[in-house]
N, CA, C and O atoms as a CHARMM CRD file, in Angstrom:
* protein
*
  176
    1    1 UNK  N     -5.64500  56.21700  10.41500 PROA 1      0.00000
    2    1 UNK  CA    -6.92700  56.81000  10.13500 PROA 1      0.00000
    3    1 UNK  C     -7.85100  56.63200  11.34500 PROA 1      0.00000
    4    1 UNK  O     -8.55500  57.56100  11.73800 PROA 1      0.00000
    5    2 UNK  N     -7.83900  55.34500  11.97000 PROA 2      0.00000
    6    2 UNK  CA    -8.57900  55.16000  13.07400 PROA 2      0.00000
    7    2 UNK  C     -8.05700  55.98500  14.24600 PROA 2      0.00000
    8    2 UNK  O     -9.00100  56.33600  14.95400 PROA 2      0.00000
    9    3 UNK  N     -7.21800  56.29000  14.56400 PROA 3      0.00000
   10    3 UNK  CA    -6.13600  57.62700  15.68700 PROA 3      0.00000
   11    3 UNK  C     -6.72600  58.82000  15.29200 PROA 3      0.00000
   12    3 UNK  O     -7.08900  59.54400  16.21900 PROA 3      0.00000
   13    4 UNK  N     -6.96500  59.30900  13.89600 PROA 4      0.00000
   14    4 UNK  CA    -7.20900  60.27300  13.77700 PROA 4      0.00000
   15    4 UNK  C     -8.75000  60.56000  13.91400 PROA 4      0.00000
   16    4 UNK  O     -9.10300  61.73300  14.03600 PROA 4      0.00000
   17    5 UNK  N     -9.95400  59.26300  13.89500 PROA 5      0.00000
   18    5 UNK  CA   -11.14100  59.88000  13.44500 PROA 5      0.00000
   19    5 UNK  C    -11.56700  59.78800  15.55300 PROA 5      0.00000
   20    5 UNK  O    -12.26000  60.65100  16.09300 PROA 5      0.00000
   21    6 UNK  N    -11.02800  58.73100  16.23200 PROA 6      0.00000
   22    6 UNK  CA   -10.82100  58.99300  17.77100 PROA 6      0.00000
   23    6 UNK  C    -10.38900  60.12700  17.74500 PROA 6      0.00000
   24    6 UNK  O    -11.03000  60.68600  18.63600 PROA 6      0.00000
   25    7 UNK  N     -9.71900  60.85000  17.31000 PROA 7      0.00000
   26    7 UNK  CA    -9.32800  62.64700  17.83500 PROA 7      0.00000
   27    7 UNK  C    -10.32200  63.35600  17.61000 PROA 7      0.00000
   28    7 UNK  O    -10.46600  64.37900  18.28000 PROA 7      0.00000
   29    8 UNK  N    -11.36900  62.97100  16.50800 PROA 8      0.00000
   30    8 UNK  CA   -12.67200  63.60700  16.42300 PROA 8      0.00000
   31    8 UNK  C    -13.67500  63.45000  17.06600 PROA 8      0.00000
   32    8 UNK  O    -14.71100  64.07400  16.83700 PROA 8      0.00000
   33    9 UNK  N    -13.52200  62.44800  18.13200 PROA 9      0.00000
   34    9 UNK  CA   -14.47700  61.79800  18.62400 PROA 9      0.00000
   35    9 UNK  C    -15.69800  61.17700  17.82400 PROA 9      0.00000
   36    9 UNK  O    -16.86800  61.00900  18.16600 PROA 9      0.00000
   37   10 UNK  N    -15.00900  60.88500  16.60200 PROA 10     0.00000
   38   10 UNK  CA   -15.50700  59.85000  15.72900 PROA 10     0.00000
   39   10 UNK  C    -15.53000  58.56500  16.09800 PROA 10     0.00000
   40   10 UNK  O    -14.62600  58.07400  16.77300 PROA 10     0.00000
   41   11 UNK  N    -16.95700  57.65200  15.53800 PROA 11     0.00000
   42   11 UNK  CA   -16.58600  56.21100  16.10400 PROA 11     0.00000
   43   11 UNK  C    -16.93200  55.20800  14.72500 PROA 11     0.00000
   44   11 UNK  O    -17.39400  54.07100  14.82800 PROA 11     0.00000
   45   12 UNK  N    -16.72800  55.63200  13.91300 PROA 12     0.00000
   46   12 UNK  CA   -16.78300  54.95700  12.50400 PROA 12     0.00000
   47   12 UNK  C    -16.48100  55.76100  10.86900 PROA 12     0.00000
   48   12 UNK  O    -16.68000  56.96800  10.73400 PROA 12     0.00000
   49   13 UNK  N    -16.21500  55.28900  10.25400 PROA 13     0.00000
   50   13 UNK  CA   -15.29300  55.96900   8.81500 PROA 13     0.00000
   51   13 UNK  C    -16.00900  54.97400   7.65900 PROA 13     0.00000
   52   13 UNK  O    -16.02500  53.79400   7.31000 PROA 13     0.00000
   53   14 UNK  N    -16.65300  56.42500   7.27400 PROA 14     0.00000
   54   14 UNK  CA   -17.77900  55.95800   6.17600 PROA 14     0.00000
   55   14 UNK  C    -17.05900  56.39700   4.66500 PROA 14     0.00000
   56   14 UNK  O    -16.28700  57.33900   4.84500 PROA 14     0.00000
   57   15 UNK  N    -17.11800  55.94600   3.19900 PROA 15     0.00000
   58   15 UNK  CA   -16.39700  56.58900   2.27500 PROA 15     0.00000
   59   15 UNK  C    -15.59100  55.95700   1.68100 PROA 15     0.00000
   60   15 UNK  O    -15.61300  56.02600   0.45200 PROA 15     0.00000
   61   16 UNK  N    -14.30200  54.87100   2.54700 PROA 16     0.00000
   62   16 UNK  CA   -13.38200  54.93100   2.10400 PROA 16     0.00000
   63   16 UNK  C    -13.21200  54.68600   1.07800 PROA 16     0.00000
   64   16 UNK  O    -14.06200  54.27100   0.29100 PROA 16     0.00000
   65   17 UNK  N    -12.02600  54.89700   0.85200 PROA 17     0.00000
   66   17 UNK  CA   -11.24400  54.74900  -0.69300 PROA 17     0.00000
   67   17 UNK  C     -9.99700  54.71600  -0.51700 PROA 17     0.00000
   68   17 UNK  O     -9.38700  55.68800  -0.07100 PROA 17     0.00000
   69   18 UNK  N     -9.52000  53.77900  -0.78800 PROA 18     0.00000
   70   18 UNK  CA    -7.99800  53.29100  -1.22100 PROA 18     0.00000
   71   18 UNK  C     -7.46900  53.18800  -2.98500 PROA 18     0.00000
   72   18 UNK  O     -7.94600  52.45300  -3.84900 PROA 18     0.00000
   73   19 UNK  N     -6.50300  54.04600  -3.10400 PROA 19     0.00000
   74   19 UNK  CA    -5.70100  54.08300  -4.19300 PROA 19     0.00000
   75   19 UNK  C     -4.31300  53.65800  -4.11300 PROA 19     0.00000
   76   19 UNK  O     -3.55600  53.92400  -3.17900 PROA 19     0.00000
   77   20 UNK  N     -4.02000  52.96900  -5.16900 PROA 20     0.00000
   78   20 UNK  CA    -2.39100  52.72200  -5.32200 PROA 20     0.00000
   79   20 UNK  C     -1.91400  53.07000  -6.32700 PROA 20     0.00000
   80   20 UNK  O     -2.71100  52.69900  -7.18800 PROA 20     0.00000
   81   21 UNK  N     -0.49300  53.92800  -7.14200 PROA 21     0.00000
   82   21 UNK  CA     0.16700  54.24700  -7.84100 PROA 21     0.00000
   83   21 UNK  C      1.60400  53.14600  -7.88300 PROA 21     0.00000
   84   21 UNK  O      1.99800  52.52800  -6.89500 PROA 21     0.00000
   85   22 UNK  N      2.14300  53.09400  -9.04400 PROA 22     0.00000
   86   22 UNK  CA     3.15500  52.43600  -9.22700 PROA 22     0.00000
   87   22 UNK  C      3.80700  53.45100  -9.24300 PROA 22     0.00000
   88   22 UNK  O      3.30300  54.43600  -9.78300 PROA 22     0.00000
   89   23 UNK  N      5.25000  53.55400  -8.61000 PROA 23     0.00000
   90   23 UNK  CA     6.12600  54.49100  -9.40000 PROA 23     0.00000
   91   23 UNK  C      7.02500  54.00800 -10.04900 PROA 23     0.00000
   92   23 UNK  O      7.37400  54.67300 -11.02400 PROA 23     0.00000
   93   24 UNK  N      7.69600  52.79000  -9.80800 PROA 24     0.00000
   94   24 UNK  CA     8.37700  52.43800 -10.70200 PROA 24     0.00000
   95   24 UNK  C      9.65300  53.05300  -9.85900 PROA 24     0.00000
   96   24 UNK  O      9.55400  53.52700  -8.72800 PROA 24     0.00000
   97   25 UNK  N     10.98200  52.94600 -10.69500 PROA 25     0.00000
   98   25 UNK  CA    12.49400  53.18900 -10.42200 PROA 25     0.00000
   99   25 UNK  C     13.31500  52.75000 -10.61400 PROA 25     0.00000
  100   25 UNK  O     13.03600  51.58800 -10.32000 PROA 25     0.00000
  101   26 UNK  N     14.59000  52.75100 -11.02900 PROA 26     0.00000
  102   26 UNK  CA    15.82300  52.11000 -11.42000 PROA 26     0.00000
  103   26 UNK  C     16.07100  51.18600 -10.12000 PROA 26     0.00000
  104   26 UNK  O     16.66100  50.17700 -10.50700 PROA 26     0.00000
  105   27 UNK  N     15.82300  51.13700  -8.56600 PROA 27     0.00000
  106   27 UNK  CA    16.03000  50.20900  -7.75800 PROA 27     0.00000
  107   27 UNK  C     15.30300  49.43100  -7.28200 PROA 27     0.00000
  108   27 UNK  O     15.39500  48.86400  -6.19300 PROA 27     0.00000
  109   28 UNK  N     14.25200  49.31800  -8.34700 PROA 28     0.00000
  110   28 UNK  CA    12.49200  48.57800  -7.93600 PROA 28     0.00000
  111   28 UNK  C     11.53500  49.31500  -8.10500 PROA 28     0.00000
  112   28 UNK  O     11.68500  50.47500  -8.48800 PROA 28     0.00000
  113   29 UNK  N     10.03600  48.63600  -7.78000 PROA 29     0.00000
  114   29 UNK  CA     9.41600  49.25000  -7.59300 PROA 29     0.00000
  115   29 UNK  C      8.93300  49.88000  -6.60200 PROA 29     0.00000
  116   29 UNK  O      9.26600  49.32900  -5.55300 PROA 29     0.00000
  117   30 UNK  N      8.30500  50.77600  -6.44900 PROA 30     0.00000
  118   30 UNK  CA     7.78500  51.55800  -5.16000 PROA 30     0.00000
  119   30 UNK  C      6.51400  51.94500  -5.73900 PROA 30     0.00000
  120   30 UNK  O      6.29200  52.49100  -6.81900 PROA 30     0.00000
  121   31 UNK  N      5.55700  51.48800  -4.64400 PROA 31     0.00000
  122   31 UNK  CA     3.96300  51.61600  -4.53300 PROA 31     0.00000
  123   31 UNK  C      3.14800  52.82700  -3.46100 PROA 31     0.00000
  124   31 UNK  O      2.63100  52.61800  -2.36400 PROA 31     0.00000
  125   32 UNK  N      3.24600  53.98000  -4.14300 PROA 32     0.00000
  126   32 UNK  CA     2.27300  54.91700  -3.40900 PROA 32     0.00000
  127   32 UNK  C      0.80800  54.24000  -2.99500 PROA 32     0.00000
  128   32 UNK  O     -0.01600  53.79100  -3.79300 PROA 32     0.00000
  129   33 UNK  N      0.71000  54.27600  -1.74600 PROA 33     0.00000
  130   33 UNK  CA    -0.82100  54.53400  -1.17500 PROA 33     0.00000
  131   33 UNK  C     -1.45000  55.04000  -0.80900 PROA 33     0.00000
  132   33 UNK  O     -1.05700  55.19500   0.34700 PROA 33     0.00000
  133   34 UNK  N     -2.89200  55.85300  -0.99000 PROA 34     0.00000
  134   34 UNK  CA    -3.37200  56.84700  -0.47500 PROA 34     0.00000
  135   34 UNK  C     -4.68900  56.23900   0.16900 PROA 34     0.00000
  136   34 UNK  O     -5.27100  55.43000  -0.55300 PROA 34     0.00000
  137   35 UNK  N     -5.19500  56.47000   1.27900 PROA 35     0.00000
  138   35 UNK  CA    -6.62100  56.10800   1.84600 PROA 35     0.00000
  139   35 UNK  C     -7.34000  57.05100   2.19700 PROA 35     0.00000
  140   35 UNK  O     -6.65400  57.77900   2.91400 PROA 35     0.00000
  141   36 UNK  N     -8.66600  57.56600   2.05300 PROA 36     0.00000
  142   36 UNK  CA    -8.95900  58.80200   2.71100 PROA 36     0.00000
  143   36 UNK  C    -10.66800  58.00800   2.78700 PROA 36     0.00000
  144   36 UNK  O    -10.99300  57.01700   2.13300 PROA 36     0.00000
  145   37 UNK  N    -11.58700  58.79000   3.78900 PROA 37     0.00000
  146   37 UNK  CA   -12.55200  58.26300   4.32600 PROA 37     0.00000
  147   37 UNK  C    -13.10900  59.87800   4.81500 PROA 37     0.00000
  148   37 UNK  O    -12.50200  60.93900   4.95500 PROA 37     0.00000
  149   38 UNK  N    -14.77900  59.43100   5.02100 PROA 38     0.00000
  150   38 UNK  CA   -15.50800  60.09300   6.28600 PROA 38     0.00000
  151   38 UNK  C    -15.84200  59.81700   7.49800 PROA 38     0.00000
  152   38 UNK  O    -16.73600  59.00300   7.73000 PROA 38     0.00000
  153   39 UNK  N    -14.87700  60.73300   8.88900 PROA 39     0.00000
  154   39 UNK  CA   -15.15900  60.23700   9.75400 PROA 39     0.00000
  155   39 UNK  C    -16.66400  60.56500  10.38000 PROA 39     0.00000
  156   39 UNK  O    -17.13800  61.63000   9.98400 PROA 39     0.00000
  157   40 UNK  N    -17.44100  59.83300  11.25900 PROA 40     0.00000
  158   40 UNK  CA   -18.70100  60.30500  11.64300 PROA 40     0.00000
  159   40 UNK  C    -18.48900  59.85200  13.04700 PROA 40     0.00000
  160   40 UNK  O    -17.52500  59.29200  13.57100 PROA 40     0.00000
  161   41 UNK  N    -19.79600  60.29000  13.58500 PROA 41     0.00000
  162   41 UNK  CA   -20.09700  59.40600  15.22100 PROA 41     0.00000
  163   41 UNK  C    -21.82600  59.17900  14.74700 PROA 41     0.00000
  164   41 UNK  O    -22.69900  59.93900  14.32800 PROA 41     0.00000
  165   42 UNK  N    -21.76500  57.92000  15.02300 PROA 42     0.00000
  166   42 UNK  CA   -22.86500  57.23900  14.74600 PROA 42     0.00000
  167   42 UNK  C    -23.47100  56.89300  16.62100 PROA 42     0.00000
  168   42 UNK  O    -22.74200  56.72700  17.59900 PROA 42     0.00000
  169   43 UNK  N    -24.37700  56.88700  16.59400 PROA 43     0.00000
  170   43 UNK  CA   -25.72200  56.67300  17.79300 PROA 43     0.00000
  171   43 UNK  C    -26.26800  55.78500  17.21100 PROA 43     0.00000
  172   43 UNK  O    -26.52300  55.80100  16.00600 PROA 43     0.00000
  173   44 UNK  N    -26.63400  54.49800  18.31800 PROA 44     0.00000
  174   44 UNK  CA   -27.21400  53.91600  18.20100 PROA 44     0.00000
  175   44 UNK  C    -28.26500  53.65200  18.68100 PROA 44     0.00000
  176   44 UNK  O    -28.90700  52.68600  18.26800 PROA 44     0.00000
């Protein structure tokens, strides 16, 4: 996320949010993660 909001010439990520899902499975579990944010460029 930080690679990507530098490609914007973003210099901070306002928003975030992190989610996790279980999925579950016959060979364990497996944990989806999703993160998503607003990138900005902040002046100081």
């Amino acid at each position: 996320m930080q690679e990507k909001a530098k490609d914007l010439d973003a210099n901070a990520i306002i928003g975030l949010k992190i989610s996790y899902n279980n999925l579950g499975g016959t060979m364990g579990n497996t944990i989806f993660v999703t993160a998503y944010g607003t990138a900005i460029s902040y002046k100081d």
